[in-house]
C-alpha positions in Angstrom: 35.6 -12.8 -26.6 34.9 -16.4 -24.4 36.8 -14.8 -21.8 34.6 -11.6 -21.7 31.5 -13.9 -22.1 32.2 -16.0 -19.1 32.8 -13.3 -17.0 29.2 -11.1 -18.0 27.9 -15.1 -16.9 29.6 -15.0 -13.4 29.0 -11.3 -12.6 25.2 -11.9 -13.9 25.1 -15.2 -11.4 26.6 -13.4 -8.6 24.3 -10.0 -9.0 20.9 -12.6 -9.3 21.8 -14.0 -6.3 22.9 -10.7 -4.4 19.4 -9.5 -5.3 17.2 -12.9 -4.8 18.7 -12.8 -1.4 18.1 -8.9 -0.8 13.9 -9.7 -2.0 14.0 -12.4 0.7 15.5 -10.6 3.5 14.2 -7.3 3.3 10.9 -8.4 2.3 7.9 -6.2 4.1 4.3 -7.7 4.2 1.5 -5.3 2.7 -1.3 -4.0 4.5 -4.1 -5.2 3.1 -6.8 -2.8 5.3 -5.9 -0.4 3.0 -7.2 -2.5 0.0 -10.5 -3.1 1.9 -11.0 0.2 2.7 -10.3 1.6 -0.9 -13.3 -1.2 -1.2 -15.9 1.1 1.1 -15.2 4.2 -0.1 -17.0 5.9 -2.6 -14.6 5.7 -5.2 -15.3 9.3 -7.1 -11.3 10.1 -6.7 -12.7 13.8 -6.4 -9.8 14.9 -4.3 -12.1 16.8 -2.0 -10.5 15.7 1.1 -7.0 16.9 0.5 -5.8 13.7 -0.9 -4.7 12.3 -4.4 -7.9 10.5 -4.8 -9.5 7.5 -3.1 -6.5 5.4 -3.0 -4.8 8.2 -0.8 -7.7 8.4 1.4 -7.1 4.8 2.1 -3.4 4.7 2.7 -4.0 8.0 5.3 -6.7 5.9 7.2 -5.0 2.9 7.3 -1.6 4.3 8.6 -3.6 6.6 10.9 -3.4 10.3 9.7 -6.5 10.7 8.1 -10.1 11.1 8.9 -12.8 9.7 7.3 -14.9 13.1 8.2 -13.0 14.5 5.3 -14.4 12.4 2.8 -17.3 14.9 1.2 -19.2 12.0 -0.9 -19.4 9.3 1.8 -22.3 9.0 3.2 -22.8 9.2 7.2 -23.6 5.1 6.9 -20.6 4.4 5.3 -18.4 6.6 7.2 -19.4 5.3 10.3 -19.2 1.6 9.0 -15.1 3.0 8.0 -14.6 4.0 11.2 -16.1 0.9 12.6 -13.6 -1.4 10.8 -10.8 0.4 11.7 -11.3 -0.1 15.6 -11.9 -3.4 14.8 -8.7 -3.6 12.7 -6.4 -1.8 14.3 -2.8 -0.8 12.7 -0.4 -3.7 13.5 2.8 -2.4 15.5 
């Protein structure tokens, strides 16, 4: 029974630090334009433009494939303030 318990210990230790080293080196910084974009868009999550809601909308922009023209509720200020942020914040390589 000790002998069992010792060992769950060790092989609990050695996992905990297997993974605190894997969160460390394989760590990948967020972007946050996509949280700040969320931010200026309407925020209806109507779907009308194809994606899964707003959230979507703001991943697709912020990595590139989407177009703000899509977005049905925005109005023509706000889309052209969108696409104004994202040439001034361009996708990091």
């Amino acid at each position: 029974m000790l002998k069992a318990l010792l060992m769950m210990l060790v092989l609990g230790g050695f996992v905990g630090l297997v993974l605190g080293f894997a969160s460390k080196a394989f760590h990948v910084e967020p972007d946050h334009r996509e949280e700040e974009l969320l931010a200026m868009l309407p925020g209806y999550n109507c779907g009308g433009c194809g994606y899964p809601g707003c959230s979507g909308m703001a991943a697709a922009l912020a990595d590139g494939s989407g177009s703000i023209d899509k977005c049905k509720p925005s109005k023509a200020d706000v889309k052209a303030a969108i696409k104004q942020y994202l040439a001034d914040h361009p996708k990091e390589a």
